[in-house]
N, C-alpha and C positions, 0 to 999 in steps of 0.2 A: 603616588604623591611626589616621590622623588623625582621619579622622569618630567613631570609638570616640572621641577625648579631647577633640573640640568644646566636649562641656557642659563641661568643665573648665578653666576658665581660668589659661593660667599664660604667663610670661615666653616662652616659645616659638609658642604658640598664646594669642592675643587680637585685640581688635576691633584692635587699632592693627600685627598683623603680632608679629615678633618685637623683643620690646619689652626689651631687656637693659640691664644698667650698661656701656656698652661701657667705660670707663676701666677696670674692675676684670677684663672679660673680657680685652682688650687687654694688660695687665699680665701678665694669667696666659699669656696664650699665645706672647708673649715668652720667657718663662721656660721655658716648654715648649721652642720651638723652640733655645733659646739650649742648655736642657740633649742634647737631641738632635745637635747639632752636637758638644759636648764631649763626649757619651758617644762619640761614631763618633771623635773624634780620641784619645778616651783609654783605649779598649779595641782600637783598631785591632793594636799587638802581640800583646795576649794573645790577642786573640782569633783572628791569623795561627797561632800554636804550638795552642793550644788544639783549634780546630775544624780549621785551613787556611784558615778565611774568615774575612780583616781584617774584614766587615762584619755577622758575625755576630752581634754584640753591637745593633747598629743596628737590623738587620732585627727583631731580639725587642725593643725597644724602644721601635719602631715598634707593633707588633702591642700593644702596652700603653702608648702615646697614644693609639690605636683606641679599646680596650677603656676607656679613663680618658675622652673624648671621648664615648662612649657611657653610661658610669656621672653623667657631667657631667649630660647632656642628662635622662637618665632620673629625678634628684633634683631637677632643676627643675618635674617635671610632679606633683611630690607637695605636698599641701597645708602649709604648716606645725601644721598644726591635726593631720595623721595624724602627723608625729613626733610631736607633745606627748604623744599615745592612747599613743602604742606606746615610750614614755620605758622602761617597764619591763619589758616584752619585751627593750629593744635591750640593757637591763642585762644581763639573764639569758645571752641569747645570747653577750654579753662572754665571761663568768664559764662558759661553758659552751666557748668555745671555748681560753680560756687554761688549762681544765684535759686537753681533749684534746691539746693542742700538748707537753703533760708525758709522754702516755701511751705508753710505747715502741709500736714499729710504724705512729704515726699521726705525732708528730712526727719532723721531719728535726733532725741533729745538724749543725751545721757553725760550725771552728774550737772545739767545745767548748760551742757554744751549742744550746737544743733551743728555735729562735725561729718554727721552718716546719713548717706542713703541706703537704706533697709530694705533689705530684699528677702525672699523666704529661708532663703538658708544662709546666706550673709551679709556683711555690710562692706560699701566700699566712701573710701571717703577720699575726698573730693578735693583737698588739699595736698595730697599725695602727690595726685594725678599734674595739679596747677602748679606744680612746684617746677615738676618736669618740663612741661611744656612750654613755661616762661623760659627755663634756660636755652631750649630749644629755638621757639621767638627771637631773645635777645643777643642768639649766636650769630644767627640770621642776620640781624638788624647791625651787631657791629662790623659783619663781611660785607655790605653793604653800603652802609654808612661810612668807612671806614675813617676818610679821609675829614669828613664833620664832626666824628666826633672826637677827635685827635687835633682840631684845632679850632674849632665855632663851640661858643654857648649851648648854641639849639640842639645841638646834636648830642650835646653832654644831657640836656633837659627833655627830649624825647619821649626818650626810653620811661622815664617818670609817668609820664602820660598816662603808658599803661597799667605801668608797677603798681601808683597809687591808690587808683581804682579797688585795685585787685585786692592790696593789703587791706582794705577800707571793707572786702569781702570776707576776707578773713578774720578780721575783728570782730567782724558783727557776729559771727558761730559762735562764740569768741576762741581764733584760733592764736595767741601771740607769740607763741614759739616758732608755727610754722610763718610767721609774719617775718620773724626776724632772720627763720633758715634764709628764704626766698631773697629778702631786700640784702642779707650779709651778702649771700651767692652773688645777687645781682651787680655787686659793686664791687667786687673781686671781676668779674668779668669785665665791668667796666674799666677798671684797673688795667689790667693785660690790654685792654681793647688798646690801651694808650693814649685814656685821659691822663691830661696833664696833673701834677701833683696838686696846685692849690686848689684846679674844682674838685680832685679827690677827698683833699683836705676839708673844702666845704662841705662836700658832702657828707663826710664822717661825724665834723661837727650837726653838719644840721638832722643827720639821723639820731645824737646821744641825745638831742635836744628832744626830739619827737618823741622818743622813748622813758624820755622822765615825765613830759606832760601825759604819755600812756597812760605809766603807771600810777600820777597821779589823779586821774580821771577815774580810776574804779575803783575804792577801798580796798576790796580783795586784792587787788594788784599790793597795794602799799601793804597789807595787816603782811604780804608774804613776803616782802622785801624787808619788813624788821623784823620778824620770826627767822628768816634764814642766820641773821646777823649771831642770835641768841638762840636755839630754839627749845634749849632747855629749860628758856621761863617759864614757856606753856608747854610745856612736853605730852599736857596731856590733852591738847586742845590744836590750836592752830599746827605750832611745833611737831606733834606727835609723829606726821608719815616721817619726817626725816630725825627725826631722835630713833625710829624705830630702826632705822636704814643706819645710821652710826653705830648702834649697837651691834648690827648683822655686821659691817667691817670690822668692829672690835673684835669681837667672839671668832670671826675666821683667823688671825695672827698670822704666821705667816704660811702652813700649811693647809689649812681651813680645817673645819670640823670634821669632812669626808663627803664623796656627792650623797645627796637625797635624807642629808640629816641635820639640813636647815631646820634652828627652830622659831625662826622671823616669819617663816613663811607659812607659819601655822597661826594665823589671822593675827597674828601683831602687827605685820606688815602690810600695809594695804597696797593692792594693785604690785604685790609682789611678780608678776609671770609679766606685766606690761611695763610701764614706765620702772619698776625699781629691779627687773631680772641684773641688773648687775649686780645689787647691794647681797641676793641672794646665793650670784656666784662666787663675787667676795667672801662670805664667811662659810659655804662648800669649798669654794678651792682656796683660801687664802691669799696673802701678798702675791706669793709665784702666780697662782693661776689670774689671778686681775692683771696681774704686769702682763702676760703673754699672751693674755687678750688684748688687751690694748696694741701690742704690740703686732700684734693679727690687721687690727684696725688700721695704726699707724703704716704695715703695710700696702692693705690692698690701697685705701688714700693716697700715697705717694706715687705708687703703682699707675694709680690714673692720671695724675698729673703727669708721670712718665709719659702716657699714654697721646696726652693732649699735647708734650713737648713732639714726643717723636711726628705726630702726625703734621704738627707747625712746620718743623724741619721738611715734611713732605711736600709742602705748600698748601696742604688741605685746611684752610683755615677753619672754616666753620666745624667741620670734627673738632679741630683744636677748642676752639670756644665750648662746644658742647661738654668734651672730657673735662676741660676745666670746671666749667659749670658743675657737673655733678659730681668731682670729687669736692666739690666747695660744700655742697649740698650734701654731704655725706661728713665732711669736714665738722660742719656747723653741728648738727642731730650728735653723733658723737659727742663733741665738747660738751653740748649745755645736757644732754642725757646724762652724762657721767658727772659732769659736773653740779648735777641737783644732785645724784647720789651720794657723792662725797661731801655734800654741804657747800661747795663754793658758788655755786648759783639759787636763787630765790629756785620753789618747788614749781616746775614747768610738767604738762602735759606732753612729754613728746618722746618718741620711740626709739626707743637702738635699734639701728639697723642691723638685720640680718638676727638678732636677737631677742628680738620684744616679742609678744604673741602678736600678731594682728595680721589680717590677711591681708589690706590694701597696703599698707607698708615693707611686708614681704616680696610682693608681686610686684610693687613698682620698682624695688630695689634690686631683683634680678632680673626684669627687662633692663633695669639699665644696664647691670655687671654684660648682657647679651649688647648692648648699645655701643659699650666701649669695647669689646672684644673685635665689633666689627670694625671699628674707626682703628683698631688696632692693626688691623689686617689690611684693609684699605690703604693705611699710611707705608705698610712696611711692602705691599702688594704696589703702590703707586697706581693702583684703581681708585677712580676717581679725583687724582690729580690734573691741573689744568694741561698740564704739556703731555701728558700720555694718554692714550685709549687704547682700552684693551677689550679683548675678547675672551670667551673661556679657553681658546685655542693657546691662550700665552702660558695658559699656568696648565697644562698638561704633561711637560713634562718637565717639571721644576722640581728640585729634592728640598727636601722640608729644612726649614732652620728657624731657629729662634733668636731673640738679642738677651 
């Protein structure tokens, strides 16, 4: 297998061995392991009633580290040159899979949601996947575009074109978290791209605007957006998940209770192991252990945008747009995940990365961390810059270094 990718030089295979960002691999695979421990300490009930096997949750977990480990490895060995080709392919298939995940028989329904395609042994969901690949598109579309959208209307209005559509997909699953990752990312990027400040400015306006009409378009939207406010008037009703989530921050203080002596996570807490696995780590490990998560997070995030400066600096613009994109996109899930946990945002559906159970949020999350490793190398390599070509003959005998 390896002699097939020789001629192709990449961060895993080159003259210098495997040549990575270890800070930013290191970062991620902290988090990796950090979330694997807390998923085994915060599914170990359910999953005893559930299956019989406390470890059951672990075990499938596991097998999608594997699988996210593998998806890593395999998005480093591709060119950034083959995403740019294939920007609008990866659109389509977006938009091709968020309207199958609608069609009864193919999407899975749960709690109300039609977010999964169900397959015999797992589920992949489809918003994951469209999140990516819009940033990828609209990296695309602003190396491209560049000089339209940086001084014409139409160029700033485009991109909309497609966004809207797509977010109009995601609502209907009902997805509004991942609505708001995507359209925040997309307009941070539009930002860098080097729209001008007032259509930025309009835009921001005319997104808080769309998001209150959201919210008041479904009741559930609204009954969560005044229970977030209070949620100790109905603690035992609407309120409940997150009075049960303040309670696991109270009880950890600032060294926690100890790992795997959660007791939220003994069906007080609902969906303790997916959307609330930090409320769980919080009262395990306490103040310290939340802060230096967080502070894990606030790394590897920076990290990419490092990532997405250096390769600017390289002239490889579209990586740059891409790194941006998905630290944005990592940026976003972070905030409002932690921030349902800790009460400051209304109760949202949406995953910590690197930390929640779930196997299409795993997966896509380490093909990326394998996405910007390469754009990492690319930029620092000057492969794939416009003024250089190279061959694998360049980096043969090059001694290794890092920034």
């Amino acid at each position: 297998m390896f002699g097939i990718l020789k001629p192709y030089p990449s961060p895993l295979i080159s003259g210098r061995g495997i040549d990575l960002d270890f800070p930013m691999l290191a970062g991620c695979l902290a988090l990796l392991g950090l979330g694997l421990v807390m998923i085994t300490s915060a599914s170990s009930e359910v999953a005893a009633v559930q299956s019989g096997n406390p470890l059951y949750h672990m075990f499938r977990h596991l097998v999608y580290v594997f699988l996210g480990l593998v998806a890593c490895g395999a998005t480093m060995m591709v060119p950034i040159a083959t995403w740019q080709r294939m920007g609008f392919m990866m659109l389509l298939g977006a938009f091709g899979l968020l309207v199958l995940v609608l069609v009864p028989g193919i999407g899975r329904e749960v709690n109300g949601s039609m977010r999964w395609i169900g397959f015999s042994f797992f589920n992949v969901q489809p918003s994951e996947i469209a999140k990516v690949f819009v940033v990828v598109y609209l990296a695309g579309y602003l190396v491209r575009r560049q000089t339209e959208v940086r001084e014409t209307w139409m160029g700033f209005f485009k991109p909309f074109i497609v966004l809207l559509p797509m977010a109009a997909l995601l609502l209907m699953e009902p997805d509004f978290g991942a609505t708001v990752v995507m359209m925040g990312a997309a307009a941070a990027m539009l930002f860098l791209g080097g729209v001008g400040l007032f259509r930025f400015s309009l835009m921001v306006v005319l997104a808080v605007v769309a998001v209150f009409v959201l919210v008041q378009a479904q009741p559930y939207r609204m009954a969560r957006l005044i229970t977030f406010t209070d949620p100790w008037s109905d603690q035992f009703g609407s309120g409940y998940q997150l009075t049960q989530a303040l309670i696991a921050f109270g009880r950890g203080e600032w060294l926690g209770v100890g790992l795997g002596n959660s007791v939220q996570k003994q069906f007080y807490l609902p969906e303790a192991h997916t959307d609330f696995v930090f409320s769980v780590l919080a009262e395990e490990l306490g103040v310290v252990g939340s802060l230096l998560t967080i502070a894990l997070f606030v790394f590897v995030t920076v990290r990419a945008l490092y990532i997405g400066l250096w390769a600017e600096k390289a002239k490889q613009f579209f990586a740059a747009y891409v790194a941006f994109g998905l630290a944005f996109l990592w940026i976003g899930q972070f905030l409002i995940n932690i921030g349902v946990n800790v009460g400051l945002l209304p109760t949202k559906g949406l995953t910590l990365p690197f930390l929640s159970y779930g196997g299409s949020s795993l997966v896509i999350c380490c093909a990326c961390v394998g996405l910007l490793l390469r754009i990492e190398w690319e930029s620092r390599t000057h492969l794939g810059s416009e003024e250089h070509e190279f061959s694998e003959s360049d980096f043969a005998e090059e001694t290794s270094h890092g920034r």
